[in-house]
C-alpha positions as CSV (number, residue, x, y, z in Angstrom):
1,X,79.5,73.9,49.1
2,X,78.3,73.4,45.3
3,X,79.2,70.2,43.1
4,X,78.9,70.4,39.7
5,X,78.4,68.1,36.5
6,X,79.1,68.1,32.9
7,X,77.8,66.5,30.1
8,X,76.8,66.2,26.6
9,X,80.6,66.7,25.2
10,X,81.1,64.8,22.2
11,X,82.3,64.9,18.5
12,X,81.3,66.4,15.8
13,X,81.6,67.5,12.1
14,X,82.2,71.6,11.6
15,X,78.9,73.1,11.9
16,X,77.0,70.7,13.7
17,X,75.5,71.3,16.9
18,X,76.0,69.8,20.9
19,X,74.0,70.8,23.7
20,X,76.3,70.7,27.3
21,X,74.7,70.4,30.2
22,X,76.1,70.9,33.9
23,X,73.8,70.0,36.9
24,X,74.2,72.1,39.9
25,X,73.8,70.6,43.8
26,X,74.6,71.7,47.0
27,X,74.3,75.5,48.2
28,X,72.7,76.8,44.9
29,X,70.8,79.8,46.8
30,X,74.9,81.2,47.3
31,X,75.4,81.3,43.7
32,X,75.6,84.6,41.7
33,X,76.8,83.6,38.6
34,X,77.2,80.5,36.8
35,X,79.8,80.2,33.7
36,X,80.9,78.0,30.5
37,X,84.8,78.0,30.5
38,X,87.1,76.2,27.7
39,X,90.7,74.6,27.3
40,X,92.3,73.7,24.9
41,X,95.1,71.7,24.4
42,X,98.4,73.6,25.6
43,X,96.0,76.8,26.0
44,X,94.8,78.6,29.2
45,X,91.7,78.2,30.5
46,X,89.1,81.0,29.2
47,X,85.4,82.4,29.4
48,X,83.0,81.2,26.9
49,X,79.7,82.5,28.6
50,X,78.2,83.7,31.8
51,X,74.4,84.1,33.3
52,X,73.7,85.5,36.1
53,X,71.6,84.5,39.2
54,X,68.8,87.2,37.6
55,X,69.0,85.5,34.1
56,X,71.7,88.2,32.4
57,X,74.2,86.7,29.9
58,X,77.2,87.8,28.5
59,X,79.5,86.4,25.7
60,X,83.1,86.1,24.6
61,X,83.4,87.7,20.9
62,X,84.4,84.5,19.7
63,X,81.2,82.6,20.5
64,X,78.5,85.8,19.9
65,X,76.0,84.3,17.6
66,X,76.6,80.7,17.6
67,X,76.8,79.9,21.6
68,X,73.6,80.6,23.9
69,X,73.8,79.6,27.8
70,X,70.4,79.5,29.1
71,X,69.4,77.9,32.9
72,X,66.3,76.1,33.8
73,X,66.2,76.5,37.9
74,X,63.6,73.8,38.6
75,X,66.1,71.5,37.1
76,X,69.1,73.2,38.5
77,X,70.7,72.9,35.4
78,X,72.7,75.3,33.1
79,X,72.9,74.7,29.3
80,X,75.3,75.7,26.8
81,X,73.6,75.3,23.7
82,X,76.4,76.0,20.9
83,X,75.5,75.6,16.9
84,X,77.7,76.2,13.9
85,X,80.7,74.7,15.3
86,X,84.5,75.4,14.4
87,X,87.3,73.3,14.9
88,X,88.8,75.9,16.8
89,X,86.0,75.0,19.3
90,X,88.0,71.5,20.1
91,X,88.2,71.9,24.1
92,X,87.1,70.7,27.3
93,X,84.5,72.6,28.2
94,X,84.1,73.4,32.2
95,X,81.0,74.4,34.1
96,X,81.6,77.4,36.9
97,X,80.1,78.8,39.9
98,X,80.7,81.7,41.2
99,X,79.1,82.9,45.2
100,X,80.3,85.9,46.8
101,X,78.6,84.4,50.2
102,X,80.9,81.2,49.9
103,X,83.6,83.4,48.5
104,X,85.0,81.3,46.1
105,X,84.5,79.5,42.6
106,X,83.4,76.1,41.9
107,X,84.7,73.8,39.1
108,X,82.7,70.9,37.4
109,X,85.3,67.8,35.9
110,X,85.1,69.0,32.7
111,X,83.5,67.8,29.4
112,X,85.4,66.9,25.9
113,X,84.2,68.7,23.0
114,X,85.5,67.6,19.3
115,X,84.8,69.2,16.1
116,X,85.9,67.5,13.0
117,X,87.0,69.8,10.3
């Protein structure tokens, strides 16, 4: 199995800057891809930004620009550095795995981002 943990959520004025953080343990040689996800209040669940075992990324529209996830594997960490906030940003923000050899996805708690207009 993988556990996964979120920090660095936080508030903040519109275009500041916070730096989230999930830690990754258990079966980390299983995972594929690792992913930033976002909910807002009374919203779905959606993608912010994916990397893949091999280091690829890939962004939502909305974040291009001012969101970069990056990973450091000796740390098994993943970052989701994310500058020139928006108020629109307000959401918890939720660390993913992804392994096709566990077949299944893997959820971290969730951390609180705030951005004050």
């Amino acid at each position: 199995q993988v556990q996964l943990v979120e920090s660095g959520g936080g508030k903040v004025q519109a275009g500041g800057s916070l730096r989230l953080s999930c830690v990754v343990s258990g079966v980390i040689f299983s995972i594929d891809t690792m992913g930033w996800y976002r909910q807002a209040p009374g919203k779905q669940r959606e993608l912010v930004a994916v990397i893949t075992s091999g280091g690829t990324t890939n962004y939502v529209d909305f974040v291009k620009g001012r969101f970069t996830i990056s990973r450091d594997n000796a740390k098994n960490t993943v970052y989701l550095q994310m500058d020139s906030l928006k108020p629109e940003d307000t959401a918890a923000y939720y660390c993913n795995a992804h392994s096709v050899l566990l077949r299944g996805d893997y959820w971290g708690k969730g951390t609180l981002v705030t951005v004050d207009s």
